[in-house]
Each structure stands twice: as C-alpha cells, then as structure tokens.
TORNURO-970829 format. One record per residue (C-alpha): y negated, z, x. Coordinates in pm, whole numbers, padded with zeros to 5 digits, always signed. Layout:
N
YZX
...
This chain:
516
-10546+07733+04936
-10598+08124+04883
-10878+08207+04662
-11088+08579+04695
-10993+08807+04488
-11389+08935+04441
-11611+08620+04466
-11337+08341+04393
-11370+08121+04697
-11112+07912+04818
-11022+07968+05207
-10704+07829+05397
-10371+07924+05371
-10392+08098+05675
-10689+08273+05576
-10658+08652+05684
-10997+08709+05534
-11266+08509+05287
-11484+08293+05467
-11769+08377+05225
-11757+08734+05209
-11519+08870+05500
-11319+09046+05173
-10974+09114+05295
-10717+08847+05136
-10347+09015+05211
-10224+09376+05262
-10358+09445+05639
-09979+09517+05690
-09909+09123+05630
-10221+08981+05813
-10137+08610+05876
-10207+08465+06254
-10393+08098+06293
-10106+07826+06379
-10283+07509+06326
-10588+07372+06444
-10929+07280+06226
-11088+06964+06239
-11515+07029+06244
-11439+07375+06373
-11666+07640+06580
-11548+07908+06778
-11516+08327+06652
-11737+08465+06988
-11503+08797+06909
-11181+08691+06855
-11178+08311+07009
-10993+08173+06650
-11141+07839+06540
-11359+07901+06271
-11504+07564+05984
-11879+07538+06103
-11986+07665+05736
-11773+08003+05735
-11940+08316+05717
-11693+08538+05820
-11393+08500+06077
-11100+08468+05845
-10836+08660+06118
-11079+08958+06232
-11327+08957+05925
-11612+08954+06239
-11940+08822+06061
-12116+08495+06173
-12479+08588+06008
-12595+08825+06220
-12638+08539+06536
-12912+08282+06559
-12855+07952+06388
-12868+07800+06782
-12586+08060+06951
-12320+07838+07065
-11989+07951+06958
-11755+07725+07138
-11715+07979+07408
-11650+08293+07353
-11890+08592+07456
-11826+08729+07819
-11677+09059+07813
-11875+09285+08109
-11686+09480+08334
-11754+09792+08486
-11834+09742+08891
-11893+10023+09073
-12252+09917+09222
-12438+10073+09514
-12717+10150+09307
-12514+10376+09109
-12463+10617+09406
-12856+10683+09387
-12839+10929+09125
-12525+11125+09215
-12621+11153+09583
-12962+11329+09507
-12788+11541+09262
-12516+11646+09511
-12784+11787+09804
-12845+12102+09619
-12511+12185+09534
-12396+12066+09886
-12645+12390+10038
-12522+12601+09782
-12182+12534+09903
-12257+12634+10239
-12457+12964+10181
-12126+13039+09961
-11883+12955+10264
-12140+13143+10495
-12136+13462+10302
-11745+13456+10237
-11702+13407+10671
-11964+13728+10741
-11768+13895+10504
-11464+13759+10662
-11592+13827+11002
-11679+14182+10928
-11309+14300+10794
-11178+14209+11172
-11068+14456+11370
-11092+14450+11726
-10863+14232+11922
-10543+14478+11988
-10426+14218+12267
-10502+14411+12606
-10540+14083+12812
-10179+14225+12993
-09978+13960+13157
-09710+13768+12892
-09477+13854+13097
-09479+14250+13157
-09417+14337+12811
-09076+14359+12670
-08860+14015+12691
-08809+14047+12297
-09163+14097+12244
-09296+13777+12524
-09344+13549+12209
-09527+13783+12013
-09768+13837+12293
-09785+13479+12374
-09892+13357+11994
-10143+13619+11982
-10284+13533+12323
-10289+13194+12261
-10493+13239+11880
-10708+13499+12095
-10784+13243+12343
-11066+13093+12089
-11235+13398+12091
-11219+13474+12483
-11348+13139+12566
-11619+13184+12280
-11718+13510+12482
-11733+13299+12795
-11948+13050+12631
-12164+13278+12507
-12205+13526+12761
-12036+13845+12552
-11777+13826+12784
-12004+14002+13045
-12197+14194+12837
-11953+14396+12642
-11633+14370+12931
-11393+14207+12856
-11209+14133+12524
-11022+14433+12494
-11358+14623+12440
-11515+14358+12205
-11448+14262+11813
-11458+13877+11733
-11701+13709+11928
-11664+13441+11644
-11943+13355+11425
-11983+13253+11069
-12021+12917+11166
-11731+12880+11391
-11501+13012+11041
-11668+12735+10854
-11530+12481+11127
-11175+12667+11120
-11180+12647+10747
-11232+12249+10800
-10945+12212+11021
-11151+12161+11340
-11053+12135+11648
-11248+12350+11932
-11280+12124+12248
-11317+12361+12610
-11404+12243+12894
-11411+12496+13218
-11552+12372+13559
-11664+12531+13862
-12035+12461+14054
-12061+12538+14392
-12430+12592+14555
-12391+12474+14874
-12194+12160+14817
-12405+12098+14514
-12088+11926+14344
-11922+12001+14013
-11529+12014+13968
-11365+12014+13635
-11108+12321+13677
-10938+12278+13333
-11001+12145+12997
-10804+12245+12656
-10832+12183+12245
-10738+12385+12035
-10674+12456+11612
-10568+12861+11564
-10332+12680+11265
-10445+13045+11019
-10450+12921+10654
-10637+13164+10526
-10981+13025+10676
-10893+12648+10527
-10857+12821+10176
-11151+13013+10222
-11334+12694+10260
-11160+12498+09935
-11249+12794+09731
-11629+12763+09827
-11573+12383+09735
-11390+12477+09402
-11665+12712+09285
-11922+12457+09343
-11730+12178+09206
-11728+12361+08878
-12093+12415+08900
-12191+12113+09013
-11947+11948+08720
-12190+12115+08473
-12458+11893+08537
-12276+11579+08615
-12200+11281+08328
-11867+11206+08358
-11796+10925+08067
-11567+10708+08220
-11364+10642+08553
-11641+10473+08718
-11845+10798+08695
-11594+11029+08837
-11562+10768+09093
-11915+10784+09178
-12021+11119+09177
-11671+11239+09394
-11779+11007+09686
-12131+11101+09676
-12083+11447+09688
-11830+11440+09926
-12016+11220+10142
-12339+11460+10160
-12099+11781+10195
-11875+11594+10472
-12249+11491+10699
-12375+11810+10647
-12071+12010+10816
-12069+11721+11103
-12422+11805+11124
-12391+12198+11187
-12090+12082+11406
-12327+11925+11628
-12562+12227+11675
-12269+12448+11739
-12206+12366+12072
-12231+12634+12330
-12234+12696+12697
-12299+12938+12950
-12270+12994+13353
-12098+13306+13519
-12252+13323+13842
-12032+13418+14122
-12222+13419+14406
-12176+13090+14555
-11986+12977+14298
-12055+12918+13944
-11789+12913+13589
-11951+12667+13367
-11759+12715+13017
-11857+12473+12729
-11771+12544+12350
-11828+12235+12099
-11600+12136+11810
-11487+11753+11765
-11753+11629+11508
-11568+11296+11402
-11264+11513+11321
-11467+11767+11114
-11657+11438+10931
-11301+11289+10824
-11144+11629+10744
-11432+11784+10530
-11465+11473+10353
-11066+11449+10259
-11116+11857+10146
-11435+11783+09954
-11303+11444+09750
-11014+11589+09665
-11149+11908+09494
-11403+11758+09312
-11209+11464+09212
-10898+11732+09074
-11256+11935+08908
-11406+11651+08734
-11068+11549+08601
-11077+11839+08361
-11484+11791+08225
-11529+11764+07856
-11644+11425+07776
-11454+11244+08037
-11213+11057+07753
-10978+10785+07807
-10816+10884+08136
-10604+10678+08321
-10225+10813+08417
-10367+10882+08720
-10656+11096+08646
-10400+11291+08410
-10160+11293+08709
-10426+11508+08907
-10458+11734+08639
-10085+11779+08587
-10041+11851+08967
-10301+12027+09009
-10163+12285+08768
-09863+12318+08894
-09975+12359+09216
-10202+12607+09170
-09893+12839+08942
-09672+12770+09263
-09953+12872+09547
-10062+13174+09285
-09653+13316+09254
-09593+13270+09611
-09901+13418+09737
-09819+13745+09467
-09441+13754+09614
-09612+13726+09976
-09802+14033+09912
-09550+14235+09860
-09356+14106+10106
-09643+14193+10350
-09710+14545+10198
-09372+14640+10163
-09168+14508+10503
-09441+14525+10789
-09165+14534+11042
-09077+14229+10981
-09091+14003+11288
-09272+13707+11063
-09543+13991+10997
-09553+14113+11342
-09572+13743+11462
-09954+13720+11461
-10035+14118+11424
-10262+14181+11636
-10507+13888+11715
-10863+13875+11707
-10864+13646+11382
-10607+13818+11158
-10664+14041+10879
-10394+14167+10581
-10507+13912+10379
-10490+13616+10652
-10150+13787+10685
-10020+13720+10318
-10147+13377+10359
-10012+13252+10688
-09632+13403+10539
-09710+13228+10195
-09705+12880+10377
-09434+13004+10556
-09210+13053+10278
-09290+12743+10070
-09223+12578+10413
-08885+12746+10443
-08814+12662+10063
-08829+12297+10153
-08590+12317+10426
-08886+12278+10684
-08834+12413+11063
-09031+12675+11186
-09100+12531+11575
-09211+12777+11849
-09311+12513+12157
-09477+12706+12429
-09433+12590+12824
-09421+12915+12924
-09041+12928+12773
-08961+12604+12829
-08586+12677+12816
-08577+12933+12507
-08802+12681+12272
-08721+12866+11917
-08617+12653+11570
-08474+12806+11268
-08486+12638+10919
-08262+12730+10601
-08031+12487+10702
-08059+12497+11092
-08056+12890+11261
-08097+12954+11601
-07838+13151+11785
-07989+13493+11850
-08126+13546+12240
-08263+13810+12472
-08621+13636+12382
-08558+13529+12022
-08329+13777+11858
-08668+13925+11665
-08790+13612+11473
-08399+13525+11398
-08336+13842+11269
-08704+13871+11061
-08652+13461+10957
-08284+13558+10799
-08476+13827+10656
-08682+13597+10465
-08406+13356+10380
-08334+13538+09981
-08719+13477+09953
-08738+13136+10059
-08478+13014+09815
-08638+13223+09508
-08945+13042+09584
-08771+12659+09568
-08620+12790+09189
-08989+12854+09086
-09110+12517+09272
-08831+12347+09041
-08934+12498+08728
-09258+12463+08728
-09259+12105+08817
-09028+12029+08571
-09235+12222+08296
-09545+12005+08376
-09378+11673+08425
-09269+11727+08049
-09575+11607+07934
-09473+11218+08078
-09184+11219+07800
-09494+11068+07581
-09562+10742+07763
-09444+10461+07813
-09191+10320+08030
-09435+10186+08317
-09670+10444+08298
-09418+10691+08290
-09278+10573+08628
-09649+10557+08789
-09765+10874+08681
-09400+11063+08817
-09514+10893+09139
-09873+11010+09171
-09768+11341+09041
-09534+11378+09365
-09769+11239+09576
-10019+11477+09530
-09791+11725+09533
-09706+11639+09872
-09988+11562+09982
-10137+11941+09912
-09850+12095+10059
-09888+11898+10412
-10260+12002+10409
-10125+12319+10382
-09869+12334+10630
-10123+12124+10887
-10379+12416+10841
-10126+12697+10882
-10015+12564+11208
-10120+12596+11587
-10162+12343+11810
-10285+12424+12225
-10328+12098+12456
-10439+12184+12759
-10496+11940+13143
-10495+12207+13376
-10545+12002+13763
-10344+11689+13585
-10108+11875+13489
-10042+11888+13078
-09910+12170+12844
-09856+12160+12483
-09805+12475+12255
-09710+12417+11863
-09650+12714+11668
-09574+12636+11286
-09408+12387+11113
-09406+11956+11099
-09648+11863+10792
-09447+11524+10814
-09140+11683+10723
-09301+11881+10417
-09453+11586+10282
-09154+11386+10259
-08938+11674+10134
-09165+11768+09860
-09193+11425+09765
-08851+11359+09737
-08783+11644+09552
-09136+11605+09345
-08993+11308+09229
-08611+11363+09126
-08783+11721+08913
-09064+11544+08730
-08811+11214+08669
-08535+11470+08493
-08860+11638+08341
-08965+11303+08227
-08674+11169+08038
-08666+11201+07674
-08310+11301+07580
-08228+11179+07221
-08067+11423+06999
C-alpha cells in the first residue's frame, strides 16, 4: 500500500495518484503504469485504467470522478469526436467567398484594360511566311500564328472590315478575352462558308488555339493572390478542416463565375460576299476554363491561408506549402530580375526577337515569356519549334541536346547558346535556395521528414509545369480533313519530372542533420 503524503489515505501500490484527493504520490518523472487488474472496478472515461468503484480520482491521470452524475456509466470510455468535414460547413464560407470572388474580377478586369492599353499595334504586315528572309521564316511564323487570335477575333467581331485589315488595327482583344488567356483557355474557331442560292452551309476549317504568353496567366494569379490575402482577413482559419473548407468554397464560386463569363463571350459575325457568306465563330472551351480556374484558385488560397495567424497545429503538409511556396516565389522573383536585364540589355537576341512583334506582346510579357524560358533551360528542358509549314527543319535545342545550325535555324541556335551561361546560373540559385528552405525538415522526425521532402518537391513541380504549360503555344487546326499541329515552347511533362527529381535529392541533402 502507498499512503498520501497530505490526507494519509492508503491507495495501491500502483497508485500514480491518491484516490481521495488526486494528490500526486511519486516524482511525475517515476509515474508507475497499471499492470494488474481490480476486482469491483469501474472504468477512468479519460484514460480507460480500471478504477475501485469508491475512488475519487483516477490514480494514473489524477482525472476527477466527482464532477459526473452518480448514474454515468464508466465501463466505456467517452467517445472521442472527430472532425468531418460536413456539407453544412460549406454554407458559411461560400456566402463569404461571392464578394471577394467580384472583387477578384473587377481587379483582373482593370489589370487586362491596363494590359490591353500598353499594346502596340500588331507590327506583323499579314506578308506571306514565306517572302521574308529564310533565317527570319520562324520568326514570322510564331508571330503570325500568336496574331492569328486577334485576326480571327476581328473576323468575329466585324473590326476586321471596319478598320482594314490587321496591319491598320491595335488588339482587337478585349479585357475579357485576357481574363480567359490568363486561365489557360483555349479559343475554339470555327470558319464556314453560306451560300444563298444553294441555301447550304459548309464547314471550311476549324482550329483551337492557347497563345502559350505567361505573362497573362500571372496576371491572373496575382489578382487571385491579392484577394486571397484580403479575403484571408475575414476568414477563421483554426484548424485543417477550416482551411479545407473555405479553399474549396472559394475556389468553387471563383472557378463558376469565370465559366460563366466564358459562356457570354462567344462571338460571331458574317462577311457577306455577295453570294457567298464567311461565317466566323469565336467561343472559348468553358469545361476547360471551369477545371483550370479552379486548379489556379485552390491552389493560391490554399498556399495564402497556410500563412494566417491563428491557424496552429499544422500538419507537414500545410508547412510543406509554406516552405515551397517561399522558395518558389525567391526563384520566380531572381529569375524574373536576371530576365530583365537580359531583355533590356541584349534585344538582339533571337529568344527576344522570337515573339517581337505580335499583337499580344509587350516588354514586360517579354521578360516573362524568357523567364520561363530560362528556368526551363536550367532543368535541361527542350525548347520544341513544331510547325507543318517546316516539316523537315523542326527546331530542338536543350543544354544538353543543340541543334546543328541551318539556313532556317542558325538565329535561335546562335541566340539559345547565347543564353546557355544564364541558364546554368539560374539552376545554382534553384539549388540553393531549395536547399536553404528544406533546412527547416532537419527538426522532425524520421517519417515526417521523408513526407514533407516529398510534398515539398511536388509542389515544386507542380508550379513549375503550370508554368511551362502557360508559357507555351499550342495551334490544332482540320483544315478539309486534313490536320496540322503547331507547338512552340517546351514539354511541362519533362519539367515536372526534372524538378521533382532534383526537388527531392536538394531538400533530402538539406534535410539531413549532420552530427558534429
């Protein structure tokens, strides 16, 4: 028997504390554990130990028995409730989110006028490919083929007419069609000729098409971040449930309201040519901008509610977004800095002179569009110039794959080895900084450790394919049954898994602790 050492009451020898009074009995550094079983027991409803039916006090966790009703039944213990994410718990958030969502919008509309009024007129003359110089053929065919959004726009809206032609005409794109860009839409085109007397319709050609310009998809995440940060003001964020729960609801009203506006976008317009009639129709893939803006959206303001005060006891993978998310924006922030003066300083360079010239591009889309460039080049990505009008001269040149110089290609060998010094500065930065952050996983354990190196790389990655999808062009066109395919950019496949391989042999050498 052990007897209290304040009211003198005897209590078994395995007794942590007294039955009586819930005094501790023994140093809480030599706490004793229950091995044998009571006869006439009850249950602790904290702890589960078996308990003598007159104790007062659990004698292993010192919880007290008084405050419960003389009838609570303490053979079982009490159910501990877990947190379920309920559909009732979306009410709240979702109503909360509608403001912010329109906000959002009249944000990204006033940054695409803006936008909209820094372009200059289209400087492509609507010449043939193919009478300029032979060097100069795929410059002339990337910027006819990003100006082909805004010719078909002035078809579909009837500017074409109006102001003559597109050599006579700034963008005939509108705020809203930036918004779509921004959200990696497609634009679907359909072209088809009426005739009067036969009173038939014949489809003449039909096309999609992304203009792959980055600058328009950051656009749009920086209207999302600025909200986010607003809109993480007024949200409670507690627990993981929360963030949860207010991510997918705004996301979810911000993702149906851009599929909404996608739907009244749609355009068309008939050229009248005597007895025949050009019908051209403009409309952008709705389900596409639904999935895409809701990926953008959930991701942002899951990576902004990561960081709100209040939201305590993280998992590794809530402080795996916020660990990646810093060093990714310290890698886009340097290269986008070394990009500028790449762009201010060397604008002969073939990479400049690429896209110079389009209806779309500005300096600052510029800086962008060679930013992904170089972080693509730094991660031994392929730049790929696929066009069917050169079938036989299709252009490749990596870091570790160069193209042999050619009557058509010698300009984008000669402006890609020009960027090569660049490229690999940019993977020594990409290095350090991921190590530096993946530091902080020294700290944890040995399971968590290895789960939050992976999500770290994995969103990583992830960002880095969004970016390289974004910054790339892709042309499809059925013209009479007959297909043609034009991709101007780089594989986001191939920068995902490089980045994630390399992601994850930094922040592992980051994350081990070496003993001194």
């Amino acid at each position: 028997m052990i007897y209290c050492t304040k009211c003198g009451s005897p209590n078994p020898d395995e007794a942590n504390y007294c039955q009586k009074d819930g005094y501790s009995l023994h140093n809480p550094t030599n706490l004793l554990k229950l091995t044998t079983k009571l006869t006439n027991y009850m249950q602790c409803h904290h702890c589960g130990t078996e308990q003598l039916n007159e104790a007062q006090y659990c004698y292993v966790c010192g919880e007290s028995f008084e405050k419960l009703s003389s009838n609570h039944e303490y053979d079982k213990p009490l159910p501990i409730q877990s947190k379920k994410i309920k559909v009732r718990s979306f009410k709240r958030p979702l109503i909360l989110a509608v403001p912010f969502v329109i906000l959002c919008i009249l944000f990204l509309y006033v940054f695409s006028s803006a936008t909209i009024n820094l372009l200059e007129k289209s400087q492509y003359t609507n010449q043939n490919i193919y009478d300029v110089e032979e060097n100069q053929q795929h410059f002339q065919s990337y910027r006819y083929l990003i100006d082909n959004l805004n010719h078909i726009k002035a078809e579909a809206t009837g500017m074409w007419n109006q102001q003559g032609g597109p050599s006579r005409m700034h963008s005939a794109l509108s705020p809203i069609d930036l918004m779509m860009i921004g959200h990696l839409g497609k634009v679907n085109v359909s072209i088809s000729e009426e005739f009067e007397a036969r009173e038939e319709q014949s489809l003449l050609h039909e096309f999609t098409m992304r203009p792959g310009l980055a600058f328009y998809f950051l656009m749009a995440s920086f209207s999302l971040f600025l909200v986010s940060m607003l809109y993480a003001f007024r949200a409670k964020v507690s627990d993981e449930k929360d963030w949860i729960v207010h991510t997918i609801s705004f996301s979810t009203v911000y993702s149906l309201s851009i599929w909404l506006i996608s739907l009244f976008s749609r355009q068309s317009n008939i050229m009248d040519h005597g007895s025949v009639s050009q019908i051209t129709s403009y409309a952008y893939g709705s389900m596409g901008l639904l999935i895409k803006s809701f990926i953008m959206s959930f991701i942002i303001m899951l990576i902004v509610l990561s960081f709100k005060k209040g939201f305590t006891n993280q998992s590794s993978f809530a402080k795996s977004i916020k660990k990646a998310s810093l060093a990714l924006m310290t890698i886009l922030l340097t290269i986008i800095i070394l990009s500028t003066l790449i762009v201010t300083g060397i604008q002969d360079m073939s990479p400049y002179q690429l896209i110079l010239g389009a209806a779309l591009v500005t300096g600052v889309v510029l800086i962008v569009q060679l930013a992904i460039y170089l972080v693509n080049l730094s991660l031994f990505n392929t730049f790929e110039f696929k066009s069917m009008m050169f079938n036989d001269e299709q252009f490749k040149y990596s870091l570790l794959q160069r193209s042999e110089p050619h009557l058509y290609t010698d300009l984008l060998v000669q402006g890609f080895e020009n960027l090569q010094s660049y490229a690999w500065v940019i993977l020594g930065i990409m290095i350090l900084v991921l190590y530096m952050f993946s530091r902080s996983f020294r700290k944890l354990s040995s399971r968590e450790k290895w789960v939050s190196i992976l999500q770290y790389s994995l969103i990583i990655s992830v960002t880095l394919a969004g970016l390289t999808y974004a910054a790339s062009l892709s042309f499809d066109v059925l013209y009479q049954e007959t297909d043609e395919q034009y991709f101007i950019g780089f594989s986001s496949i191939f920068v995902f898994l490089s980045s994630l391989i390399i992601s994850l042999i930094i922040s592992t050498i980051g994350a081990i602790k070496v003993r001194e």
